[in-house]
C-alpha atoms as a printed R data frame, in Angstrom:
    type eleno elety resid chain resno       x       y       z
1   ATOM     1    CA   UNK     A     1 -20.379   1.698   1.839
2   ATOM     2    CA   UNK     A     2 -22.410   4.735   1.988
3   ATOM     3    CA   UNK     A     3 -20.246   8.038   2.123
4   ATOM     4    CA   UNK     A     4 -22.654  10.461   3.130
5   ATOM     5    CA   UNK     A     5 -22.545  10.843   6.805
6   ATOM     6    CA   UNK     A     6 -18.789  10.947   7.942
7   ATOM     7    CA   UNK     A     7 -16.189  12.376  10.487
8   ATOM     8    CA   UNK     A     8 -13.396  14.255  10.167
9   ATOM     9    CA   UNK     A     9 -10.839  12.954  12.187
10  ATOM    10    CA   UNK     A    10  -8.066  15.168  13.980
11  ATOM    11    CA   UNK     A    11  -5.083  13.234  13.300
12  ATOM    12    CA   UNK     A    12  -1.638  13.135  12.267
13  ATOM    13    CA   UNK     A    13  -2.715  12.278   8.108
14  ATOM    14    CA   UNK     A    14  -6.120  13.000   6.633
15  ATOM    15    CA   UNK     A    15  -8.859  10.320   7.944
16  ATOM    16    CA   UNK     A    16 -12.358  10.106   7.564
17  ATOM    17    CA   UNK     A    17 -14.781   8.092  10.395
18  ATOM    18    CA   UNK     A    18 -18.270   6.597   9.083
19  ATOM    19    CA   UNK     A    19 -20.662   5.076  11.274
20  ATOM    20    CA   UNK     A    20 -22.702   2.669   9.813
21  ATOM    21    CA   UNK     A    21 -21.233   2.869   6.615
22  ATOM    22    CA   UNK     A    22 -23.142  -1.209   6.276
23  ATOM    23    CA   UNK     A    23 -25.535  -2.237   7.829
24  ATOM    24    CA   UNK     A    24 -25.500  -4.323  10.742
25  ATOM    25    CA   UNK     A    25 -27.685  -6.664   8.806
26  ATOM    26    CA   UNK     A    26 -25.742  -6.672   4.958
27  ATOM    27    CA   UNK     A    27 -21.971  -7.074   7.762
28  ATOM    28    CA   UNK     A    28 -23.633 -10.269   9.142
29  ATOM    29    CA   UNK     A    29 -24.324 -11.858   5.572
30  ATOM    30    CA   UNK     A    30 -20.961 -10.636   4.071
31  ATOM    31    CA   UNK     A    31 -19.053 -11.891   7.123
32  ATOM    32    CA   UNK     A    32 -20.980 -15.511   7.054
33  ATOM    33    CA   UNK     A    33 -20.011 -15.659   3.111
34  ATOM    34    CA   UNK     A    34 -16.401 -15.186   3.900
35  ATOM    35    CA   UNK     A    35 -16.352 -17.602   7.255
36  ATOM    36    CA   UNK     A    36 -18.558 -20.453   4.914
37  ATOM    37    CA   UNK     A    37 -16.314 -19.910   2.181
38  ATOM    38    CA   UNK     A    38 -13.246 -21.149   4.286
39  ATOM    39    CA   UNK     A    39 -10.839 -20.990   1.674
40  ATOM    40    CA   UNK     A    40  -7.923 -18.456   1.779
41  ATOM    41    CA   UNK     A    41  -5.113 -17.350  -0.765
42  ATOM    42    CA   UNK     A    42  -2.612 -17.101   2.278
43  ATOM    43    CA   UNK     A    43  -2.279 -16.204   5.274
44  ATOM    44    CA   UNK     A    44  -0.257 -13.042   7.078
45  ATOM    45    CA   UNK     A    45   0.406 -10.940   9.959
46  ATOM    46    CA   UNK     A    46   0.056 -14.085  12.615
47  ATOM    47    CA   UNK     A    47  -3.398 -14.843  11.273
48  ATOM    48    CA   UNK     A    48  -4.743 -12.870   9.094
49  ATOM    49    CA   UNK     A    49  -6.667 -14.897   6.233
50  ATOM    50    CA   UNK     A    50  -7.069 -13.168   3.132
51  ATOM    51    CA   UNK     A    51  -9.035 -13.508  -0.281
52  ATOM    52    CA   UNK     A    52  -7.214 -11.454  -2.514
53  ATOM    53    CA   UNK     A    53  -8.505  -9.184  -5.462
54  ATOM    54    CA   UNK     A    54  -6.874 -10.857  -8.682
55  ATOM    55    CA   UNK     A    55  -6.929 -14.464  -7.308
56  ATOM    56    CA   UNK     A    56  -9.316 -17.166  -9.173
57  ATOM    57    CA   UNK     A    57  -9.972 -17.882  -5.668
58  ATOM    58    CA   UNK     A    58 -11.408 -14.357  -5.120
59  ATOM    59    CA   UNK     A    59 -13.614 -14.550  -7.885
60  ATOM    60    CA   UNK     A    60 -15.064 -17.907  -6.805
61  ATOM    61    CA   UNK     A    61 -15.983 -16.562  -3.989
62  ATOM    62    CA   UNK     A    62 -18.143 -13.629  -5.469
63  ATOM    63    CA   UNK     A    63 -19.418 -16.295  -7.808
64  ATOM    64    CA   UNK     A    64 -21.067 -17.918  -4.452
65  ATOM    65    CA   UNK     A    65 -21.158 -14.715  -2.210
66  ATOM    66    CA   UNK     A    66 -23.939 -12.427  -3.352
67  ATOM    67    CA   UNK     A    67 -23.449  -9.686  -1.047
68  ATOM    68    CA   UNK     A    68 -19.915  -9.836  -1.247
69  ATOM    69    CA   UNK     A    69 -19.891  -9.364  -4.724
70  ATOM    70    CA   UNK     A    70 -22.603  -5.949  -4.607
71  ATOM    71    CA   UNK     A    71 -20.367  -4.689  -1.971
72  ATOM    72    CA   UNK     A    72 -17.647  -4.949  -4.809
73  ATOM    73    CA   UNK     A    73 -19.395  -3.968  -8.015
74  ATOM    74    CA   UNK     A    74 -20.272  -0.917  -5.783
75  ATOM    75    CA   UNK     A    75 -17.379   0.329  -5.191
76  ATOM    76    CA   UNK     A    76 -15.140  -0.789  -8.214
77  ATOM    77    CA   UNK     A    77 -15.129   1.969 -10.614
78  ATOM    78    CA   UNK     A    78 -14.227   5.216 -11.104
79  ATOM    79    CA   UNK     A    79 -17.319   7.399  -9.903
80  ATOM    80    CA   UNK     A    80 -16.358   6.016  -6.128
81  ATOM    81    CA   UNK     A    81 -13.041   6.856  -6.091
82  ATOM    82    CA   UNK     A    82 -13.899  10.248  -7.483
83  ATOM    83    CA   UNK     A    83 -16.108  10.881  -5.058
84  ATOM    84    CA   UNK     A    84 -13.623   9.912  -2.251
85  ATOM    85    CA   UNK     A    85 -11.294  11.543  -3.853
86  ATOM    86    CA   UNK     A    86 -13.665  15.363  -3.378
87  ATOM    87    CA   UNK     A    87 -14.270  13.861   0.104
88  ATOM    88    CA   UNK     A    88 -10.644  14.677   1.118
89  ATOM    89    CA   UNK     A    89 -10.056  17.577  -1.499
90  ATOM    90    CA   UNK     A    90 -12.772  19.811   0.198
91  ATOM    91    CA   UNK     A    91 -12.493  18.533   3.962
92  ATOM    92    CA   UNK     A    92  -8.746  18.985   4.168
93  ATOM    93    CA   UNK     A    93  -7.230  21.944   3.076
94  ATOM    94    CA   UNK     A    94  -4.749  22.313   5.030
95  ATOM    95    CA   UNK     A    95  -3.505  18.645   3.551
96  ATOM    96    CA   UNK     A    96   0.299  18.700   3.469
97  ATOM    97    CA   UNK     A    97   0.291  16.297   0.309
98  ATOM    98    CA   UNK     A    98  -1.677  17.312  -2.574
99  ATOM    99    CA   UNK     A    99  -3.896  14.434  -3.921
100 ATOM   100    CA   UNK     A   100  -2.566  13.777  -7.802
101 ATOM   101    CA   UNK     A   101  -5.175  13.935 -10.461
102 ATOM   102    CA   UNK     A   102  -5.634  11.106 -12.598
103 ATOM   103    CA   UNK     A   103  -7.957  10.424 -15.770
104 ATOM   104    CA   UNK     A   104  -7.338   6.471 -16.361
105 ATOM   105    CA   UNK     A   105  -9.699   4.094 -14.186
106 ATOM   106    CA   UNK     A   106  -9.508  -0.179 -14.662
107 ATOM   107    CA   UNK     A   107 -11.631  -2.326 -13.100
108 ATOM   108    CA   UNK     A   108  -9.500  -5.276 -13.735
109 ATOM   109    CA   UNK     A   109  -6.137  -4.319 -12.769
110 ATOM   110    CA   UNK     A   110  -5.128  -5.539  -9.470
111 ATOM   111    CA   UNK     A   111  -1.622  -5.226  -7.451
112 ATOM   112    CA   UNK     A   112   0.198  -8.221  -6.579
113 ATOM   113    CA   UNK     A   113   0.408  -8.898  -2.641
114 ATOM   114    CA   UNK     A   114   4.165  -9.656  -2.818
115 ATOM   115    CA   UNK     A   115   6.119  -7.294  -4.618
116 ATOM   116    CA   UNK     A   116   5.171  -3.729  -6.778
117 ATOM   117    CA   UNK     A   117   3.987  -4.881 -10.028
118 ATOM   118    CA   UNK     A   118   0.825  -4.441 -10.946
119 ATOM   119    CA   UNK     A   119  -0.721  -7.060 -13.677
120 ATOM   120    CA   UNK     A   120  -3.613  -7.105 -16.200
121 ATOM   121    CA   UNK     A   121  -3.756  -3.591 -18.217
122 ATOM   122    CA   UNK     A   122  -0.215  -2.655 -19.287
123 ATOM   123    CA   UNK     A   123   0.752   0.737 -19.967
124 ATOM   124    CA   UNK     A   124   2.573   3.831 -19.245
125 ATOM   125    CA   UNK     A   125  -0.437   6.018 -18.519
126 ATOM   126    CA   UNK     A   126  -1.066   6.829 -15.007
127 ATOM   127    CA   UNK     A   127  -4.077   3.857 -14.200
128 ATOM   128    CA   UNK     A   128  -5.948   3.775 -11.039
129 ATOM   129    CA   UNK     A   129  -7.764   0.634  -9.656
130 ATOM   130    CA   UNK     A   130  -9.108  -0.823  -6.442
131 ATOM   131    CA   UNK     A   131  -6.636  -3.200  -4.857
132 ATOM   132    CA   UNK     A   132  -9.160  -5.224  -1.870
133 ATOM   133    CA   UNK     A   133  -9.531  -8.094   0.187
134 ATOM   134    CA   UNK     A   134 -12.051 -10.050   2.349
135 ATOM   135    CA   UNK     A   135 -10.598 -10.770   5.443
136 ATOM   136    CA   UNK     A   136 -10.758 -13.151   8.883
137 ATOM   137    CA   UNK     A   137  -7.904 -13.182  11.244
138 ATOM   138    CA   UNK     A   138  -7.345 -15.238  14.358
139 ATOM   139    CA   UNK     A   139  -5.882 -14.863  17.224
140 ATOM   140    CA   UNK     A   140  -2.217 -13.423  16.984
141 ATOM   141    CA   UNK     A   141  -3.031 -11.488  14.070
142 ATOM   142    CA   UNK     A   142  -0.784  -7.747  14.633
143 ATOM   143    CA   UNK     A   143   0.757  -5.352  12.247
144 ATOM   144    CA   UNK     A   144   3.783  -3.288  12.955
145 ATOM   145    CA   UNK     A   145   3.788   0.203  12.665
146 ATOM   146    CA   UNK     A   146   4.490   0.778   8.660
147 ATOM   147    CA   UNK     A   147   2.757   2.835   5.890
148 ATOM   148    CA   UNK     A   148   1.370   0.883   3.120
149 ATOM   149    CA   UNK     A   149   2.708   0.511  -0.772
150 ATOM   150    CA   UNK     A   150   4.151   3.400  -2.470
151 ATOM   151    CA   UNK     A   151   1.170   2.632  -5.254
152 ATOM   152    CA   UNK     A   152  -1.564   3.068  -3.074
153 ATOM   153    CA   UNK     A   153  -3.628   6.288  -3.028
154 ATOM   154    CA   UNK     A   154  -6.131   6.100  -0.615
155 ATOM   155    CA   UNK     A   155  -7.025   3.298   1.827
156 ATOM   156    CA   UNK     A   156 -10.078   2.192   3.546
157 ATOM   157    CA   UNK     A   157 -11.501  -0.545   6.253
158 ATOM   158    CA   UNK     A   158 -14.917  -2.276   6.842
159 ATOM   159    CA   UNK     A   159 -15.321  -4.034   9.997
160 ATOM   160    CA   UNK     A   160 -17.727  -6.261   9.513
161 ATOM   161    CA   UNK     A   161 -18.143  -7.326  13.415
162 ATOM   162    CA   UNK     A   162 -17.312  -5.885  16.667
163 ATOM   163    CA   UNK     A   163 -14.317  -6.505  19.089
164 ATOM   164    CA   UNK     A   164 -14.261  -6.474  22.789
165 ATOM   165    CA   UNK     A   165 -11.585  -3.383  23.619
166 ATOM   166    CA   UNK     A   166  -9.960  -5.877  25.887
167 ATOM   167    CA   UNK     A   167  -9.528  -8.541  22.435
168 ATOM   168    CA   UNK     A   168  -6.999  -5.845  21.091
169 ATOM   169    CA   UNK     A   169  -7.039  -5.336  17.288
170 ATOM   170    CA   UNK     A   170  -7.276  -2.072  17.085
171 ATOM   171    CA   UNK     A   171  -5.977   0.389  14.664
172 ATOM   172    CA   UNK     A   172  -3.155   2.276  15.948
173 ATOM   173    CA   UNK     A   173  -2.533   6.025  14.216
174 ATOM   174    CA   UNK     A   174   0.905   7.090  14.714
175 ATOM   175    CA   UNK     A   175   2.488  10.162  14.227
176 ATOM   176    CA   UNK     A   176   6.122  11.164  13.691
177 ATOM   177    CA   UNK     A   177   8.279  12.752  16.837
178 ATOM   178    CA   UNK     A   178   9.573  16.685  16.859
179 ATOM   179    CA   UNK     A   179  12.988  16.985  17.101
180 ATOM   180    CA   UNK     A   180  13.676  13.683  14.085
181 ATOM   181    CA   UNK     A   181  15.145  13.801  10.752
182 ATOM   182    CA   UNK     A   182  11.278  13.414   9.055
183 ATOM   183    CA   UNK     A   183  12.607  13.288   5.565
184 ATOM   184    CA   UNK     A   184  14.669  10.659   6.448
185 ATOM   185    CA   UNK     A   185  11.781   8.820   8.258
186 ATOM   186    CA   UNK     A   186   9.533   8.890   5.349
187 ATOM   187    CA   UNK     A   187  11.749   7.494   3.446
188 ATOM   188    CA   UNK     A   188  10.963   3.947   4.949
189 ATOM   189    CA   UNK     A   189   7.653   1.909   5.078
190 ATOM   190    CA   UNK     A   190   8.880   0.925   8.350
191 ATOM   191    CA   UNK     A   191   9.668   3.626  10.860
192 ATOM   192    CA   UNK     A   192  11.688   3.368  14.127
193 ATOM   193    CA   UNK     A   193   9.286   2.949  17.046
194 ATOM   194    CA   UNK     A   194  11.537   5.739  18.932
195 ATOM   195    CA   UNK     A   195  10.999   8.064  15.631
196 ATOM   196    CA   UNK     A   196   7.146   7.540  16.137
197 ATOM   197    CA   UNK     A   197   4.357   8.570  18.742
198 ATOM   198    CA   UNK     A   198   0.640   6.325  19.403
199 ATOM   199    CA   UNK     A   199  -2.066   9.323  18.308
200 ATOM   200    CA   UNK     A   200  -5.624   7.057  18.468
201 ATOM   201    CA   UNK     A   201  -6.878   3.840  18.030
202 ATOM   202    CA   UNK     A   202 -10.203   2.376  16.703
203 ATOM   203    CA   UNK     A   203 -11.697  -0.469  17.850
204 ATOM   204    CA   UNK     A   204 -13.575  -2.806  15.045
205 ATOM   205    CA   UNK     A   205 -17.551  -2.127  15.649
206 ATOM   206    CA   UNK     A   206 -19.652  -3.639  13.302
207 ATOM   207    CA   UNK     A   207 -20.642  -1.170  10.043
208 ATOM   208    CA   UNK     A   208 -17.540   1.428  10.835
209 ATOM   209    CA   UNK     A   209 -15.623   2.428   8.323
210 ATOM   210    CA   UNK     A   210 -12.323   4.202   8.048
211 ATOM   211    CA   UNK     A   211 -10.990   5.641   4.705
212 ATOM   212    CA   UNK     A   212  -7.354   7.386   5.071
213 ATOM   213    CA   UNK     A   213  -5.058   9.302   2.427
214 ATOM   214    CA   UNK     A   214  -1.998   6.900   1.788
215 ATOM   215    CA   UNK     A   215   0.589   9.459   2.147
216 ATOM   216    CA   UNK     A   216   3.884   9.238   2.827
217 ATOM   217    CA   UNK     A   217   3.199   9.619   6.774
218 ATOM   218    CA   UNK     A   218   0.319   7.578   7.095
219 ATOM   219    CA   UNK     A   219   2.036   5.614   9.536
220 ATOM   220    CA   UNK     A   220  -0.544   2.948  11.438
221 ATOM   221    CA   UNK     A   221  -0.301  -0.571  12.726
222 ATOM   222    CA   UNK     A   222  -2.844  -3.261  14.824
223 ATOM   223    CA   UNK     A   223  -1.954  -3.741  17.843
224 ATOM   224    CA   UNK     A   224  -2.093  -7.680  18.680
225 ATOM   225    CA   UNK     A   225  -5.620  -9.634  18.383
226 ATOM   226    CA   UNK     A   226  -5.923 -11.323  21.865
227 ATOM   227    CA   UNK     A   227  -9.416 -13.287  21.821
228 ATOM   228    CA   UNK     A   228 -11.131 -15.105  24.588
229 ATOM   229    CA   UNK     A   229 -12.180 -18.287  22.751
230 ATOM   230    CA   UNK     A   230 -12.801 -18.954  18.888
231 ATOM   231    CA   UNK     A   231 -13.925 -14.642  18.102
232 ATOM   232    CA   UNK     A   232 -12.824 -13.851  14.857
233 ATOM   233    CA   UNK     A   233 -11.918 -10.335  13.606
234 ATOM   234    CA   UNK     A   234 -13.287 -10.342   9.962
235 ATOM   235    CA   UNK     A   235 -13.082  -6.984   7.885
236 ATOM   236    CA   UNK     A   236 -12.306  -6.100   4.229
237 ATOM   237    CA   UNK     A   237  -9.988  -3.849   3.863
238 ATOM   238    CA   UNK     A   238  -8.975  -2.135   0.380
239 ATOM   239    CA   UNK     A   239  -6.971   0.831  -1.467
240 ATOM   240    CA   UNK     A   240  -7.710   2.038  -4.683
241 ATOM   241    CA   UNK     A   241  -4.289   2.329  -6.435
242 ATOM   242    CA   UNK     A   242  -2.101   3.532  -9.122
243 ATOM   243    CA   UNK     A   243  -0.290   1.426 -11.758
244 ATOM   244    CA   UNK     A   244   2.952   2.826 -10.792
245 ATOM   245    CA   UNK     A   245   4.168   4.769  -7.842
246 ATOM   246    CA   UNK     A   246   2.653   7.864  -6.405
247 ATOM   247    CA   UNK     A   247   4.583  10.755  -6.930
248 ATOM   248    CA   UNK     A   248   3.038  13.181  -3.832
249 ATOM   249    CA   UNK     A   249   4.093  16.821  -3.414
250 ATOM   250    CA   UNK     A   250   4.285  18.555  -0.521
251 ATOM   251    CA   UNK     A   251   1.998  21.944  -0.561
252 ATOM   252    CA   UNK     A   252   4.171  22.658   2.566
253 ATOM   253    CA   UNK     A   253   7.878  22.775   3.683
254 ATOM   254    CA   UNK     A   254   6.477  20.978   6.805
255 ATOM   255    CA   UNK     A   255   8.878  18.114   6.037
């Protein structure tokens, strides 16, 4: 996922737009690998089948899944995030949350899909690691308006094929209302849909990336996949994340 060329989005929480972040070419192979591989550690949202980082199943599949598996080594260390990371420090400073600074990178921690804890390397330090998935969802696959895990740090999707506008699936940016309690909003993953307001939406085209700060209003969804026929929506989408909660700070008194 190349991080050269990008967009700077005008939205509600810092976002970052890359066309052609893959090739059309390497999102063909990587999507085939995960459609062949047919074998899924659950499945979510309606239909959303997922091959989670931490699984053995996960890392079967990059034993037999070549381009999978450089797409992964790529990105799973600390030099990416880092660079990320000075992607968002110098492109948004009017960010209401600061980004926290952290020292401690593992390659082979991983956070569990249900619940908080995270597994493998133990310890009270402040740890950062890429949480990830390869994904294919069917039709009925949606995702309510929420903002993700209070470990995550930043967050990022690959589609690795393109949607017809009229197959839905699209990411839905939300922003919070005037005139609500905000600190009381933020307090839950899930928001009120009256406390919340539609901002954009991207539709999956093949190669497009989108990277986003996981801050406490992040607040996006998917609106409902509604395909004519057997079209798949296949993606990977990741975080890298902390070993513990996130402890943001405001640099304004916005909220």
């Amino acid at each position: 996922m190349q991080l050269k060329k990008f967009q700077v989005i005008n939205s509600p929480f810092p976002i970052i737009f890359i066309k052609n972040s893959l090739k059309k070419r390497l999102c063909n192979k990587i999507a085939k690998e995960i459609e062949l591989h047919n074998n899924y550690d659950d499945n979510v949202m309606g239909g959303r089948n997922r091959i989670n980082k931490g699984s053995n199943n996960f890392f079967n599949f990059l034993k037999i899944s070549k381009n999978s598996k450089r797409f992964y080594s790529k990105i799973n260390n600390h030099s990416y995030f880092k660079e990320i990371k000075k992607i968002f420090d110098k492109n948004f400073p009017n960010i209401i949350w600061n980004i926290p600074q952290f020292k401690f990178f593992s390659k082979k921690n991983y956070g569990l899909q249900k619940g908080k804890d995270l597994v493998m390397e133990k310890s009270k330090k402040s740890i950062v690691n890429l949480d990830m998935d390869f994904s294919l969802s069917n039709s009925g696959y949606a995702r309510e308006p929420h903002r993700d895990r209070e470990t995550r740090i930043i967050n990022f999707l690959v589609y690795l094929n393109t949607i017809p506008k009229n197959y839905g699936g699209a990411l839905k940016i939300y922003s919070l209302k005037k005139n609500t309690n905000k600190k009381k909003i933020l307090e839950s993953r899930f928001p009120n849909k009256k406390n919340i307001r539609l901002e954009k939406k991207f539709f999956p085209k093949k190669g497009d990336a989108i990277i986003f700060l996981s801050s406490p209003d992040s607040y996006h969804g998917v609106s409902k996949f509604k395909p004519n026929g057997n079209h798949k929506r296949v993606f990977i989408y990741g975080s890298f994340s902390l070993n513990k909660s996130v402890e943001w700070v405001k640099k304004t008194n916005l909220y």
